[in-house]
C-alpha positions as CSV (number, residue, x, y, z in Angstrom):
1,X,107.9,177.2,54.9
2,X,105.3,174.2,55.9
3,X,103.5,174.2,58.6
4,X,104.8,171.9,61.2
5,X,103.3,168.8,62.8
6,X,101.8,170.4,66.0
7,X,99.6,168.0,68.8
8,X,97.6,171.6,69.0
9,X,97.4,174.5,67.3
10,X,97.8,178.3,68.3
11,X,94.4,179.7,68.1
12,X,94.9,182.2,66.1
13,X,96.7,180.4,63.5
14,X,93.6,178.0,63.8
15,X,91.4,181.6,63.1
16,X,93.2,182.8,60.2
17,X,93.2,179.1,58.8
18,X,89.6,178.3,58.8
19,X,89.2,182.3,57.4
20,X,91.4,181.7,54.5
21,X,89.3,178.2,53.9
22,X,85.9,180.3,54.2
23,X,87.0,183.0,51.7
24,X,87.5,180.7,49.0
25,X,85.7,178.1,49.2
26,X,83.8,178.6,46.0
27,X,87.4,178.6,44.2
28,X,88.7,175.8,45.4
29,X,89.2,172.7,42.6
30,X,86.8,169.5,42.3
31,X,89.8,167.2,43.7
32,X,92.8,167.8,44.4
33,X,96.1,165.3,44.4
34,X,97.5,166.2,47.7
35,X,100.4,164.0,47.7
36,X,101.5,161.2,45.3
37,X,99.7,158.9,47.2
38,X,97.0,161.0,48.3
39,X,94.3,162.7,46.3
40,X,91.5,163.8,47.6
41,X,88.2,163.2,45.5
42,X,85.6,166.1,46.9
43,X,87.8,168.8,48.2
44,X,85.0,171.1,49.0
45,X,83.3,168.5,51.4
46,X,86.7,167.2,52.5
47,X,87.4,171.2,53.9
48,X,83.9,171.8,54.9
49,X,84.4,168.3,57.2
50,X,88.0,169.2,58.2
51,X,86.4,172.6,59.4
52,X,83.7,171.5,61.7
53,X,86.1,169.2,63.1
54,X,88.8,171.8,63.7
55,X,86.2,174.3,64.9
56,X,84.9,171.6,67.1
57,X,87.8,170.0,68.6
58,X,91.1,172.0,67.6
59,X,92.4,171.8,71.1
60,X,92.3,167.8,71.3
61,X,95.4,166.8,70.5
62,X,93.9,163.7,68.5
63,X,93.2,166.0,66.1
64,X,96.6,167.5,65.4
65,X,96.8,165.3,61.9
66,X,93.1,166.8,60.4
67,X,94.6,170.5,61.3
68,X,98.3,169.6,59.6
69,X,96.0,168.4,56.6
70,X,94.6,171.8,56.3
71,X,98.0,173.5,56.2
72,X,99.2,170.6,53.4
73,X,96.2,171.2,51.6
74,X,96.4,175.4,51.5
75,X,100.3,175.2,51.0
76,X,99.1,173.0,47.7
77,X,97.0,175.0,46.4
78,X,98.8,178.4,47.2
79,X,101.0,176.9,45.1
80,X,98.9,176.3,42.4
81,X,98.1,180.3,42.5
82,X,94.6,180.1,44.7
């Protein structure tokens, strides 16, 4: 099931998020087409950005869109097998 919008995150889920990022980092594909109307050239910098921001600032609820984009983008490519 996705990952609901949230304004802030559980910091747990946050934990195990970032962890799951970490582990396979050197896996993960050169781009990545996100949504039909989203692809997302550098993947590896896009994450690596994504999770200084979330590590930074997870419980600023301005942020709640960059955490939902992690969730979109490891429900992608969990489905793609990674």
């Amino acid at each position: 099931m996705p990952q609901p919008f949230q304004k802030t995150y559980d910091k747990a889920a946050i934990a195990e998020l970032i962890a799951w990022f970490k582990a396979r980092m050197d896996q993960l594909p050169e781009s990545l087409e996100l949504f039909n109307y989203m692809n997302i050239a550098d993947l590896r910098l896009t994450v690596e950005r994504y999770i200084d921001l979330v590590e930074k600032h997870h419980e600023a609820p301005v942020y709640g869109g960059q955490v939902l984009h992690l969730f979109r983008i490891r429900e992608k490519l969990e489905a793609q097998g990674l």
